[in-house]
TIFI-797450 format. One record per atom (N, C-alpha, C, CB): x, y, z. Coordinates in steps of 0.02 Angstrom, whole numbers, plus 50000, padded with zeros to 5 digits. Atoms other than C-alpha are relative to their C-alpha. Glycine has a CB too. Layout:
BEGIN
XYZ;...
This chain:
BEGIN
500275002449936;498065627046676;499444994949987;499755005950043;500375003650015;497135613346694;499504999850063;500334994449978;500575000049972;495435611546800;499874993950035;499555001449955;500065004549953;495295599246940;499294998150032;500435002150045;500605000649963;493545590547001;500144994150037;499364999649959;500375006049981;492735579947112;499674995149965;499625001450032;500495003750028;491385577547021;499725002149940;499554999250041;500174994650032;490885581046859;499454995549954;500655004349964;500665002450015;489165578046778;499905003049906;499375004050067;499894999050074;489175577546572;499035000349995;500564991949949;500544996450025;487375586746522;499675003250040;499604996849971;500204993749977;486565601846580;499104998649970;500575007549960;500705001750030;484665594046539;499945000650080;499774992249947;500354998849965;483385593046670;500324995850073;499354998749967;499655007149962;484235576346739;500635002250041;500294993749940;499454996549967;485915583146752;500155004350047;500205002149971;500044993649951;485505598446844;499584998750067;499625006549959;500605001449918;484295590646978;500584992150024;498654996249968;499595004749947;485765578047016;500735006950007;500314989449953;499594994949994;487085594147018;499595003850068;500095004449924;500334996249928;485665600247136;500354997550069;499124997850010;499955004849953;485705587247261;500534999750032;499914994849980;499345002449989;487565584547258;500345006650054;500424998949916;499554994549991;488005602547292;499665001250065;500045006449941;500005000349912;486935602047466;500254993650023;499215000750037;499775007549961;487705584447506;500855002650003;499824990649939;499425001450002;489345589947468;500385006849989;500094995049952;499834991850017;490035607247526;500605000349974;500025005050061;499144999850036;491855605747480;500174996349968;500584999750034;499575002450054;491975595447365;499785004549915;499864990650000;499744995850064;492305604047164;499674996149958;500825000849982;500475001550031;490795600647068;500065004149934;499445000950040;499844995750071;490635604146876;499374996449962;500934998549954;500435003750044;489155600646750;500235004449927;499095000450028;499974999050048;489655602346564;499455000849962;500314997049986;500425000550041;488565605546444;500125006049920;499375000950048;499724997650037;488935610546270;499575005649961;500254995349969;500414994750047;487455624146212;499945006050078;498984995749955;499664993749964;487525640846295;499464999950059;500045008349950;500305000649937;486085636846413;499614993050020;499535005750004;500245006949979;485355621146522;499565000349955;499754998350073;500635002150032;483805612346448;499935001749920;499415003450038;500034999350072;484075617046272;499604996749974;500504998849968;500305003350030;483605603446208;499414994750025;500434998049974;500825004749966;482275586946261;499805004050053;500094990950041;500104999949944;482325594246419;499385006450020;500705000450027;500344993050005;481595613446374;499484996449949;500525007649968;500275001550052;480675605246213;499414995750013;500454997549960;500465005749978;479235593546274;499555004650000;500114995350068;500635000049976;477515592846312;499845006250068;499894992150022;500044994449940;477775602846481;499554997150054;499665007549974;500325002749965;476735589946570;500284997050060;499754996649967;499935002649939;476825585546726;499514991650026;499795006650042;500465005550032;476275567646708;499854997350081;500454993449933;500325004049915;475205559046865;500424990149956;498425000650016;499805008850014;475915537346842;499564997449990;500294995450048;500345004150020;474515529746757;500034996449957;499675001549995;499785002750076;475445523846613;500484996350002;500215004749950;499365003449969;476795514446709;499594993550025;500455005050070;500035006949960;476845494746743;500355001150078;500474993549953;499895000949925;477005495746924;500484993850025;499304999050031;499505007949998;478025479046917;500675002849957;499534991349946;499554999550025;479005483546783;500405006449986;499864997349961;499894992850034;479075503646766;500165002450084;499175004649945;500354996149917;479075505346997;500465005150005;500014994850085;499594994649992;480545515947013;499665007949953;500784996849972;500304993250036;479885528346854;499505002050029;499794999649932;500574997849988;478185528246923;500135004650078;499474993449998;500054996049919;478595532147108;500455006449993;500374994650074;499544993850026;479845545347035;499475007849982;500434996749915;500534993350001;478315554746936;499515000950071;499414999049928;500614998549950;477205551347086;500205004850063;499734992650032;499844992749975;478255561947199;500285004149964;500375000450051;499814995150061;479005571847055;499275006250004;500044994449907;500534995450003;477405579747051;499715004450067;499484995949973;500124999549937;477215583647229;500665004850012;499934992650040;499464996549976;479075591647248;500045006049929;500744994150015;500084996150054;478825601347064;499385003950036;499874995749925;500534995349988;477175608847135;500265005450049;499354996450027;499324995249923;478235614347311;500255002149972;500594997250056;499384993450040;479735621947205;499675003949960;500654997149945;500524997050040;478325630047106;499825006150039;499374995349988;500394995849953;477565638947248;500605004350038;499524995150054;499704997149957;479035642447334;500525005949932;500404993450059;499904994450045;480025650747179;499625002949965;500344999349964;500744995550058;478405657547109;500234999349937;499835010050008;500005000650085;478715649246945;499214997349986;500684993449965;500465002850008;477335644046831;499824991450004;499915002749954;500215006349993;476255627946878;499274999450002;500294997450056;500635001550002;474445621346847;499734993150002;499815002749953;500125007549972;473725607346913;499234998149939;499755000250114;500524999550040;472435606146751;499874991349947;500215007749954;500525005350025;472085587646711;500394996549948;499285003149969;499965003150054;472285574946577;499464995649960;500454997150012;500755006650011;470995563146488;500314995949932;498955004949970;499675008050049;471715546946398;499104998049994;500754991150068;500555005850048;470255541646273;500114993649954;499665003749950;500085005050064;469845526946188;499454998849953;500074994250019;500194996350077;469255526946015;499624992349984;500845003149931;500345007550029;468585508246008;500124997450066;500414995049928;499995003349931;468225495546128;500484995350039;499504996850000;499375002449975;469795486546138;500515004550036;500304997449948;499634995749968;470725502146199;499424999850081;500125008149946;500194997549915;469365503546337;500434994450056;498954998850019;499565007049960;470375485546410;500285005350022;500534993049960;499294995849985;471775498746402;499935000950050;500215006049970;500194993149952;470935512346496;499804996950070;499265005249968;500205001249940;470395500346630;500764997850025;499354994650005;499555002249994;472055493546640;500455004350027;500124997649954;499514993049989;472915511446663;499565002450087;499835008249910;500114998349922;471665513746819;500114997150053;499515000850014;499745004849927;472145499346909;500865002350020;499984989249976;499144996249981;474165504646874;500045008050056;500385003449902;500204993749973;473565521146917;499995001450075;499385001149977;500285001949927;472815516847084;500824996050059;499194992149978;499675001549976;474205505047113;500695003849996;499924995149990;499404996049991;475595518147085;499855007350073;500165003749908;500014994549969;474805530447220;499535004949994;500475002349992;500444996450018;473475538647133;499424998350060;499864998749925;500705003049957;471725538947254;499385000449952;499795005150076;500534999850040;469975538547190;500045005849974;499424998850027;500294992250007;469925557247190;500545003049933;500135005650091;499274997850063;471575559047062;499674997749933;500934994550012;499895006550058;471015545446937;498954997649989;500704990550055;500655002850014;469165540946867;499754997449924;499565005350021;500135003450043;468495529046715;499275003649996;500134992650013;500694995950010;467185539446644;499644996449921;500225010349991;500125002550039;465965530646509;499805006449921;499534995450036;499954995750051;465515540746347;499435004950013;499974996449933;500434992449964;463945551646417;500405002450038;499294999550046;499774996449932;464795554446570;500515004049982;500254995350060;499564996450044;466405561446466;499565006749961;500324994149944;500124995350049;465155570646347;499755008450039;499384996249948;500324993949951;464485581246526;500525005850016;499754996850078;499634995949968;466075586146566;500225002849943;500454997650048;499754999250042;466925588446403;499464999449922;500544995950015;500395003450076;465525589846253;500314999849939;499405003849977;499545000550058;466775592446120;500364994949971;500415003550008;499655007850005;467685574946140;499564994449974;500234997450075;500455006450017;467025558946049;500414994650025;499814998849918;499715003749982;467505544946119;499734993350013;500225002550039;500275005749970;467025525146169;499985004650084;500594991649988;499884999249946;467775529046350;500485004850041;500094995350006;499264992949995;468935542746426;500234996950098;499475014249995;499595000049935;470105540846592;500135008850023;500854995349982;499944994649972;469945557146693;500604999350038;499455001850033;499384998049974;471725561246772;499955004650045;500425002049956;500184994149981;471395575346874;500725000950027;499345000850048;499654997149988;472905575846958;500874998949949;499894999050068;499425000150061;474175580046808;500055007949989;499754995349917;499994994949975;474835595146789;500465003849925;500314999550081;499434994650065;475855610446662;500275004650036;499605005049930;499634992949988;477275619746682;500604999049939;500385001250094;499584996350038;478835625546594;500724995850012;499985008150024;499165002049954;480475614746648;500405002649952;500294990750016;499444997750018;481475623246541;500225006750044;499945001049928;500004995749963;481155637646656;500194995450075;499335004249990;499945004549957;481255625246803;500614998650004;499654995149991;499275001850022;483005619846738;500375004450018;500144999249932;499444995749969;483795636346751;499915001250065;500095006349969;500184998649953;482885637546920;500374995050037;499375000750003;499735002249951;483685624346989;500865000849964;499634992250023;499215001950012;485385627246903;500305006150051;500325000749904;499574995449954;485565643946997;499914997450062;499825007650002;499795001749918;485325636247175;500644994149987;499184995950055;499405006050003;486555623147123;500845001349980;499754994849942;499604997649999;487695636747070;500065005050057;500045001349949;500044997149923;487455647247230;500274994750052;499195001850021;499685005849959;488105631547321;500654998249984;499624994149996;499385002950051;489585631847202;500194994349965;500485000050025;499905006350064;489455619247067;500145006649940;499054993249977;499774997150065;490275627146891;499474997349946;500814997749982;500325000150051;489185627246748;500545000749916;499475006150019;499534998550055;490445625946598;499414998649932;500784994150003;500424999550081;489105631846449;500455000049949;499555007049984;499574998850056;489565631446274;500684995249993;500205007250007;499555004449982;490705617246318;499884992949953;499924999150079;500285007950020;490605599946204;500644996150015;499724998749908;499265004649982;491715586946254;500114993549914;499774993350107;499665003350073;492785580946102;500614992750023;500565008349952;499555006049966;493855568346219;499784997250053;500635001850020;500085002249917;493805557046389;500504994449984;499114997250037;499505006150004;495295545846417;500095001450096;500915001549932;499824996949959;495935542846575;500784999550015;499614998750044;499304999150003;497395547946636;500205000550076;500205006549956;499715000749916;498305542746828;499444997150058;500245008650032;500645002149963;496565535646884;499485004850002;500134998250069;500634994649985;495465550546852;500024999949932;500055008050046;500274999350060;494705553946690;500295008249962;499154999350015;499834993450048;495415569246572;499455002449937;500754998149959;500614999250022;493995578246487;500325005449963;499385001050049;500194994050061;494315588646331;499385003549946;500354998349958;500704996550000;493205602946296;500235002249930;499765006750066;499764998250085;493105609346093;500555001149994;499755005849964;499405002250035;494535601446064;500645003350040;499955002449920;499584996249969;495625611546179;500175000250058;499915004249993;499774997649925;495315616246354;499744993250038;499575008350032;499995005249990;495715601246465;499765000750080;500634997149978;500125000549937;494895597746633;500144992950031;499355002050008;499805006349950;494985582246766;499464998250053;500695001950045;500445004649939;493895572546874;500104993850040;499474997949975;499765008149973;494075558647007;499464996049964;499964998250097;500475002750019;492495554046952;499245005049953;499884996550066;500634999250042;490925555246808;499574997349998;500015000049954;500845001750005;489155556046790;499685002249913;499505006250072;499944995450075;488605555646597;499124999650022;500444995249897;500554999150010;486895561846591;499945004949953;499715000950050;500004994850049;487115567346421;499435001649953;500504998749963;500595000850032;485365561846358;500164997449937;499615005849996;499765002650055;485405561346166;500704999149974;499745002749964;499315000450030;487225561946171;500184992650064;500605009550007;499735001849941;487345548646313;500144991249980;499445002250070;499595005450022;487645533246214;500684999049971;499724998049965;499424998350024;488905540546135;500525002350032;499925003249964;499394997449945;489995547446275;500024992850030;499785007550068;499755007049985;489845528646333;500244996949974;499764996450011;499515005050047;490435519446188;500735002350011;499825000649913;499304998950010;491835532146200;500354997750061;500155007349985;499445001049931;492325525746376;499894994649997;499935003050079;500035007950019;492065507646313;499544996950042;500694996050006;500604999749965;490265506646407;499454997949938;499905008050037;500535001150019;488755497746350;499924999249923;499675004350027;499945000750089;489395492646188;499334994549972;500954995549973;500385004150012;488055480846169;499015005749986;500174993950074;500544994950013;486625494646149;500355006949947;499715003150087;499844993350033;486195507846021;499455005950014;500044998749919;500654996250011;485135522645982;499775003749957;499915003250034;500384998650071;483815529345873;499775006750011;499334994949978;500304993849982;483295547045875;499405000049966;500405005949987;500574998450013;481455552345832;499735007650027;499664994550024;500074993349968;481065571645821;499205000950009;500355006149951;500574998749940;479445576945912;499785006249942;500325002850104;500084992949995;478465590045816;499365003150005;500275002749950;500824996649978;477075603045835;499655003749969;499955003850050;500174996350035;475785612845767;499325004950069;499784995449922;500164993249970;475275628845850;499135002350002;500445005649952;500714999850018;473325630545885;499715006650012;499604994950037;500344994949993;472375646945843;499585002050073;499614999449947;500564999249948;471395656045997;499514997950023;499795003049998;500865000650009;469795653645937;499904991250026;499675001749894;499895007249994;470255633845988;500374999650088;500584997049925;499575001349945;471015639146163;499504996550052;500375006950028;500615002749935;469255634946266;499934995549975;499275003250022;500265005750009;469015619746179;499904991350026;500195000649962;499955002749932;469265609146319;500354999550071;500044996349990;499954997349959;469665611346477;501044995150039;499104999450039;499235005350001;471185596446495;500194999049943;499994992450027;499405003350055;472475589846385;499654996249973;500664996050023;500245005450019;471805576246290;500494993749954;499455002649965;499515003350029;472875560246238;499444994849966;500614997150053;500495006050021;472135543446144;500624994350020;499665000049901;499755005849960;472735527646190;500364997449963;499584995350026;499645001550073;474265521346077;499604992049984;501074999550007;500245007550026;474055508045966;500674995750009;499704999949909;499155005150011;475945500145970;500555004350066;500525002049883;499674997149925;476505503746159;500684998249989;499714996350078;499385002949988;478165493446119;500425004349964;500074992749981;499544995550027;478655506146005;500105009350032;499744999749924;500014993549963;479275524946038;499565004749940;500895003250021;500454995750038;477755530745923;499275000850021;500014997649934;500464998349954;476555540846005;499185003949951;500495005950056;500464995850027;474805546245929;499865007850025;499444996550006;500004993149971;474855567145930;499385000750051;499955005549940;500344999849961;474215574146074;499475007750001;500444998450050;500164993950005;472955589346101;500295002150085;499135001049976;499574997449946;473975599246228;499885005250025;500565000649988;500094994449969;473605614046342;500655001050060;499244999850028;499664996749950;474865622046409;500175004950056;500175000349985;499794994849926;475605632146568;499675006349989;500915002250011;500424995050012;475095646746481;499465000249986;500135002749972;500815000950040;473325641446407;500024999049930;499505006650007;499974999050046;474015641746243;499844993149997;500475003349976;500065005649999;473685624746168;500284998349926;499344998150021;499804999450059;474585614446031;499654992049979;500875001849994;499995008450009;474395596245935;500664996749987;499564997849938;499425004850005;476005584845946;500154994850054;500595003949995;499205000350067;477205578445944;499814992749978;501125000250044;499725009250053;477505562945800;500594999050014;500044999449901;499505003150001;478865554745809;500484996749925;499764995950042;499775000950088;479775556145634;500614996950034;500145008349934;499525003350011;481425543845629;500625005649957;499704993649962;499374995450021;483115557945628;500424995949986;500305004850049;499395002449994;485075552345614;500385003950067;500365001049929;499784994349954;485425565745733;499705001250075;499855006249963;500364996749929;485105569345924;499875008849988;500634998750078;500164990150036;485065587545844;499864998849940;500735006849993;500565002250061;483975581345680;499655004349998;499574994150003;500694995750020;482805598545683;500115000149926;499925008550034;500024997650069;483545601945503;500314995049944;500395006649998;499625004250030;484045593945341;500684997549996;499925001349962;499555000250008;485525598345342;500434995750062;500075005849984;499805004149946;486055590145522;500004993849954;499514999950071;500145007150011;485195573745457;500374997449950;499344998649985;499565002250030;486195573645305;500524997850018;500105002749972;499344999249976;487665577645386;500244989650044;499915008750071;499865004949959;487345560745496;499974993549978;499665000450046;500325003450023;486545550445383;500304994550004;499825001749954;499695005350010;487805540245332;500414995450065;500415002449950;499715001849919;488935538145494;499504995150060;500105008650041;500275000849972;487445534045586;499424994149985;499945005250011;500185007850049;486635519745450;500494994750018;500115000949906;499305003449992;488345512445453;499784997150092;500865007449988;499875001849940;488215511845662;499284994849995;500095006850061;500745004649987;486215502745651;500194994849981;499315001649963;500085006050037;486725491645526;500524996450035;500085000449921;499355008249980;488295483845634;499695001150098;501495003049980;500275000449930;486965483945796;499494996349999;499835006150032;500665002949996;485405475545845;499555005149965;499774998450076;500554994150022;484555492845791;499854997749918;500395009550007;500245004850046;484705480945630;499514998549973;500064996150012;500535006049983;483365469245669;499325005650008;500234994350086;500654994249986;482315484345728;499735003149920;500365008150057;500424997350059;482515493745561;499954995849915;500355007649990;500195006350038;482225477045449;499224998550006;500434993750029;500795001949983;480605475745558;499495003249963;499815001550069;500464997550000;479025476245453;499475004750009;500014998550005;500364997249965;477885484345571;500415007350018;499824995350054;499764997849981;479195495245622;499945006249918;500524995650036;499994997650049;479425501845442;499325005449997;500064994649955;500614996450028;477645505145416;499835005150027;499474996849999;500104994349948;477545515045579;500285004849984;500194999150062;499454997450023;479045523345527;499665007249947;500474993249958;500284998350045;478315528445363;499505005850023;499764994449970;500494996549970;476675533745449;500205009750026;499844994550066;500044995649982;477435545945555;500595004449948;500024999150070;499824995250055;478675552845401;499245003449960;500514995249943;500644997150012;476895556645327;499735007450061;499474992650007;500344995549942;476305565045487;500535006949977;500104996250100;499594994250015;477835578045449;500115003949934;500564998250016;500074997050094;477575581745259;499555002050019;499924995549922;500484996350030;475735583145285;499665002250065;499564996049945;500324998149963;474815593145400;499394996550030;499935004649978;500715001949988;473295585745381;499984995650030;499614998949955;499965007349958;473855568945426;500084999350071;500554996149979;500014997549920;474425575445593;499625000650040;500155004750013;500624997650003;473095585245618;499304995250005;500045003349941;500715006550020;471585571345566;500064995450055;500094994349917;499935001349932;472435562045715;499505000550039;500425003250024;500444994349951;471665573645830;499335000150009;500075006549978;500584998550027;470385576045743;499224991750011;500345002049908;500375004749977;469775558345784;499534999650073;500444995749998;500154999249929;469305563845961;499775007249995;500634998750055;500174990849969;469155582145933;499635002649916;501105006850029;500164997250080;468115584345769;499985004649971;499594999449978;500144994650004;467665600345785;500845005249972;499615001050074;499664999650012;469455603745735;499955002049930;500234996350023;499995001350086;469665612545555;500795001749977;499385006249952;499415000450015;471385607945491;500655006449953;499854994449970;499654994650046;471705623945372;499845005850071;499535002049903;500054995149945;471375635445535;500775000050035;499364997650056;499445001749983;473125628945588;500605001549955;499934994250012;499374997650041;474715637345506;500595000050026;499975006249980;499484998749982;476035639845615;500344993950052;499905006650025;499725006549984;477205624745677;500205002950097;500844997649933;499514998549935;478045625445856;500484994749987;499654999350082;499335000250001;479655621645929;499964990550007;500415005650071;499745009750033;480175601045876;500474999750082;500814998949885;499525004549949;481055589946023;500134994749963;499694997550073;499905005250032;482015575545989;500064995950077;500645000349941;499755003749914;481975559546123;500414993049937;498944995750085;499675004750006;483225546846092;499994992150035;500435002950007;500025004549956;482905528746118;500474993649997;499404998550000;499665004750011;483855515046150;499794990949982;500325001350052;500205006450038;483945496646046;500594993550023;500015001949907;499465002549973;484755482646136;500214994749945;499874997450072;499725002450064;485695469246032;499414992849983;500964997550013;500515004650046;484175459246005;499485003449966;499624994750040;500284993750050;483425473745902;499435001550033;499824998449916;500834998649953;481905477346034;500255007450054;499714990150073;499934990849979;481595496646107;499864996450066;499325008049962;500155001949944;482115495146289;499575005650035;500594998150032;500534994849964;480625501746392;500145003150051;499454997750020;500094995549949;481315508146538;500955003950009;499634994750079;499084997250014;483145518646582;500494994550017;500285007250057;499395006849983;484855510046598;500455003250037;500454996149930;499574996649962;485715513746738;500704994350032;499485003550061;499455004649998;487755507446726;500595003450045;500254998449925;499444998349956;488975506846860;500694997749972;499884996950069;499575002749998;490695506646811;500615006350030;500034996649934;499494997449960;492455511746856;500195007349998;500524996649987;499874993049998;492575529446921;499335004049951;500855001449966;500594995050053;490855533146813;499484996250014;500105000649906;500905004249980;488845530246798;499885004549940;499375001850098;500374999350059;487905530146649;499285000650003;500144994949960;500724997050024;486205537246622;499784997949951;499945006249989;500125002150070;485435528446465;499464999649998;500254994549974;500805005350002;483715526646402;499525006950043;500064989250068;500264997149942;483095540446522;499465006149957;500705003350057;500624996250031;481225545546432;499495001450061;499614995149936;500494997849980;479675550546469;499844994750071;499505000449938;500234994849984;479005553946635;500765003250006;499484999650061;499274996249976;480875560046643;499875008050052;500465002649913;499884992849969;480495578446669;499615000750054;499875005949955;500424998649931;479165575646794;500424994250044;499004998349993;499765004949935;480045562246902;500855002649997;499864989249982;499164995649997;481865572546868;500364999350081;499875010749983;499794998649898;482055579547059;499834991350046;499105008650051;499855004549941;481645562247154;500324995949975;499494997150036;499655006950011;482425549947040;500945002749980;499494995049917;499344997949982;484205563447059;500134998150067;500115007349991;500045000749936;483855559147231;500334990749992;499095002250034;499895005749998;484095540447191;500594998149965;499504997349983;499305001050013;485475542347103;500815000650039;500015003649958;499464998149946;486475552147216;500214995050050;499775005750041;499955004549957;485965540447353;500334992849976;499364999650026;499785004050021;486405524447260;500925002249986;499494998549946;499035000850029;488285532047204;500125000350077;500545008649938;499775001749947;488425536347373;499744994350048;500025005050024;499975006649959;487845518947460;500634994749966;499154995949995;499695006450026;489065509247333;500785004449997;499614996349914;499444998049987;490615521247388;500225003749941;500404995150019;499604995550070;490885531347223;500015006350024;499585000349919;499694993449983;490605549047297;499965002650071;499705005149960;499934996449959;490455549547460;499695004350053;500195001549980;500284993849987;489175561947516;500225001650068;499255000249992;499754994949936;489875573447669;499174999950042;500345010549964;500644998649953;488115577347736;499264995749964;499865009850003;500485001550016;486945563747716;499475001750003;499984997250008;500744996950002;485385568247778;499985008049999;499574997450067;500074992549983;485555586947732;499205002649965;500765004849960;500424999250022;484225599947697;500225003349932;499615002550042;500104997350070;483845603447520;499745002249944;500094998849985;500564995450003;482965616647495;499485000450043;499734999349951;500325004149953;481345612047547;499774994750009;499695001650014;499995009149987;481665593047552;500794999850048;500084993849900;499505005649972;482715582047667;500134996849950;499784995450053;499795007050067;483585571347560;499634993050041;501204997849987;500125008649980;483345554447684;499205000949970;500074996950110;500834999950009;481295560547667;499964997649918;499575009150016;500175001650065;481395559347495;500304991349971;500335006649956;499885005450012;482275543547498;499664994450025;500494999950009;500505003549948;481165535247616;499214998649974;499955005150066;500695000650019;479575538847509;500104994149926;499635009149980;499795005650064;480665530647352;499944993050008;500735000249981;499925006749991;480925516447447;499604995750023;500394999250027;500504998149960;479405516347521;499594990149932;499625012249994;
């Protein structure tokens, strides 16, 4: 027997499941399906992050408006589904320092974005280095950007939270599922699952994340882009280090164009607090271990070297960075000393135990340059998700909202009940603030 959809949505990440949300109050009868091939949503980027709930101060407003207005109500409809399923959420801050006086440009630069994405005075404040040392004496810094409204929770918990209302509405969850085929076949697409069990769709949504270049090439999509994986990792901070400040604390990168981030000191949902993530250079969208990376090594050299991702890993600068953060993952200290630039009081052998690694996958278009924002491709009977990073997990729920709405304004699915309620959003409301 074979398995008949409407609609069927390739990854079970944060993305996937908050457009499976959406769909399944827009669309009571029609035969909804989200694949996903590990035995539960968010596995991977999606459960694995920071856990931040990012306020838009870090977004070009010109060039980033959709991401930014995404986290800016992202954070607003994550706090509501918070309250209303009594999951965990904390509205506890951020503070972007700079370490020299050329980053302070930055920091002023991030309050005007800031401001102009939605933030008010009361969210967002440029604090000079006393005024930082009143609130925070532990931090050294030129200048620090107070955030106040930024926030921690758990979306991997979030994830399964919205997968069961989206299966209570009847959408299928096919876990444990990897798709080893997609051809199509009579005008609908034929989807083979490990290698065997065959399903059907009029139409697909790949929001496969790190697998989501690769389910496009296979449907002859976006051959002109590649991607690079970079695993995320962490190191676990003793107790005696949990009061040591009261927000998150980031520093201001030095090489924004790249996807290499200086570790962060992190407080999380629970209070626990860690330092990461680097950004080490995998072969693998699943790169935690050697053995993956071996496994890819070659296959996945071979694909850079006949792409623009070329030009990228030829680049100089790129190398050195590269290098850098392979260092950061051999040596503790190097990681660590990071940190330690802002947080001195930090002693690096007090730190033993690693946490859980993410990998984000980015994409390199064919003039070897990391595209900065997602890629969103319409083609026949399908839509491609590409590119789709950070604030991802905080702007998830409104920018599923923009998806939905977009397939259905350009006739691909249809929606039965436009303005329905969902949950506790209207869809039009939420579309109205997007567009806003």
């Amino acid at each position: 027997m074979t398995d008949n959809f409407d609609i069927v949505i390739i990854g079970g990440g944060i993305l996937g499941t908050s457009i499976s949300y959406f769909l399944s109050f827009l669309n009571k009868s029609k035969k909804i399906a989200i694949i996903e091939q590990e035995s539960t949503v968010a596995f991977h980027t999606s459960g694995r992050n920071t856990g931040k709930v990012h306020a838009p101060y870090l977004y070009n407003p010109e060039k980033k408006k959709l991401f930014a207005k995404a986290a800016f109500h992202g954070y607003e409809m994550w706090k509501e589904y918070s309250k209303l399923k009594k999951l965990p959420f904390r509205k506890d801050g951020v503070i972007e320092v700079a370490l020299n006086k050329k980053d302070v440009k930055t920091l002023e630069k991030y309050l005007k974005w800031g401001k102009q994405n939605g933030l008010e005075d009361k969210d967002i404040k440029l604090l000079d280095k006393e005024e930082i040392k009143k609130i925070e004496p532990e931090i050294k810094c030129e200048s620090a950007l107070y955030v106040y409204k930024d926030g921690s929770a758990d979306y991997s918990v979030f994830t399964n939270s919205i997968m069961k209302d989206s299966k209570n509405n009847g959408t299928e969850f096919l876990l444990d599922s990897k798709v080893t085929e997609i051809k199509k076949e009579n005008g609908q697409w034929e989807i083979t699952l490990n290698q065997k069990k065959k399903i059907v769709t009029k139409f697909l949504i790949n929001a496969a994340g790190g697998e989501a270049i690769n389910i496009a090439h296979n449907m002859n999509v976006a051959k002109n882009f590649t991607d690079v994986h970079f695993r995320g990792e962490y190191w676990i901070v003793p107790k005696e280090y949990h009061n040591l400040t009261k927000a998150s604390v980031y520093s201001v990168p030095e090489f924004p164009d790249y996807p290499f981030l200086d570790p962060h000191w992190i407080i999380r949902v629970d209070g626990s607090c860690e330092i990461g993530p680097n950004a080490v250079p995998v072969f693998s969208p699943y790169g935690y271990d050697n053995a993956e990376n071996i496994k890819e090594f070659i296959p996945k050299i071979i694909e850079m070297l006949g792409s623009g991702a070329r030009k990228a890993i030829f680049d100089k600068q790129f190398q050195e960075l590269a290098i850098n953060e392979i260092q950061s993952s051999m040596s503790k200290s190097v990681m660590i000393n990071r940190v330690k630039r802002f947080l001195p009081k930090i002693d690096s052998d007090k730190i033993t135990e690693k946490g859980t690694a993410g990998i984000r996958s980015s994409v390199i278009d064919e003039n070897g340059k990391f595209v900065p924002d997602v890629i969103l491709i319409d083609d026949e009977k399908s839509f491609h998700i590409l590119n789709y990073n950070s604030p991802g997990a905080t702007g998830a729920l409104p920018f599923a909202t923009h998806i939905v709405n977009h397939l259905n304004k350009n006739g691909f699915i249809g929606n039965e009940l436009v303005d329905a309620q969902c949950g506790p959003w209207k869809f039009s409301e939420i579309i109205e603030k997007l567009e806003k």
